[in-house]
matplotlib code that plots the C-alpha trace (Angstrom):
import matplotlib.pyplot as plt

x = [-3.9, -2.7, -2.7, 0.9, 0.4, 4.2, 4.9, 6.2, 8.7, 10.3, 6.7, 6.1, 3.7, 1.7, 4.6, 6.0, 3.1, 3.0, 6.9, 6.3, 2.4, 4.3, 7.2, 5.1, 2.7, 5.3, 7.0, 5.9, 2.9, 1.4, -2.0, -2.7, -1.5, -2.5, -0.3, -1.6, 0.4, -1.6, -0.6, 2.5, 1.4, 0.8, -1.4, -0.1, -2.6, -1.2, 1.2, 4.8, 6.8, 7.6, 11.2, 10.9, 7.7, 10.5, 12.9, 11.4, 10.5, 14.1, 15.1, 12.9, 14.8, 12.1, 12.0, 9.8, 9.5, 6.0, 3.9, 0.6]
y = [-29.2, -32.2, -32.4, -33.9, -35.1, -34.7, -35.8, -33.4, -34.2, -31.7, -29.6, -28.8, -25.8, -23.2, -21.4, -24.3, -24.9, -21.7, -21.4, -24.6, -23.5, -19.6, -21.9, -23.8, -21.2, -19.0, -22.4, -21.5, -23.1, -23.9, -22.3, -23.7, -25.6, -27.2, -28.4, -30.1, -30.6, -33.6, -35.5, -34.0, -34.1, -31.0, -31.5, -29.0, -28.2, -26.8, -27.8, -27.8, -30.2, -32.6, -31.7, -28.3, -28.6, -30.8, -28.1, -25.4, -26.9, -28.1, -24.3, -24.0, -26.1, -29.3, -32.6, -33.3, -36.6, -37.7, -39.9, -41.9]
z = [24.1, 26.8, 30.4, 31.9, 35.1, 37.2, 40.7, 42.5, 45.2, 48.0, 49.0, 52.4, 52.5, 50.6, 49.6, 48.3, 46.0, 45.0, 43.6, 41.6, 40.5, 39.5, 38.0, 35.7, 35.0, 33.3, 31.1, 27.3, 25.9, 30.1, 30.1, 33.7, 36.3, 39.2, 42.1, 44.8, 48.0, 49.6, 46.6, 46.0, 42.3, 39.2, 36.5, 33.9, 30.6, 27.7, 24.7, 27.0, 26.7, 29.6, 30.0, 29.9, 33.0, 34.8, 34.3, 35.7, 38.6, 39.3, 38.5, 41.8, 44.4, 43.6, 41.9, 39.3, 37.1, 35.2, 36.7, 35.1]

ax = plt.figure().add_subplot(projection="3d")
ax.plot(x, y, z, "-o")
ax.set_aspect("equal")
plt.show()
């Protein structure tokens, strides 16, 4: 199992994190996630590939692209 780390750009509240955390929560393989909106970052555990993370979160209304 492997963390990605994505940034995460377009949050502006709770609910916000909450459609991208519920968005990346129900990609296959994700067996957690954690979005942070100070950072405007996810770290995502699990064995998902990076496109599909960035996918879901676009399916959302937000941009996602990896980050180091």
């Amino acid at each position: 199992m492997s963390e990605t780390k994505l940034t995460i750009k377009g949050m502006t509240c709770g609910h916000c994190v909450a459609a991208v955390t519920r968005a990346l929560e129900a990609v296959p393989g994700v067996t957690a996630a954690r979005v942070d909106l100070a950072r405007a970052e996810a770290i995502v555990s699990g064995t998902a590939g990076t496109q599909a993370l960035i996918r879901a979160v676009a399916d959302e209304g937000y941009e996602a692209q990896p980050s180091s």
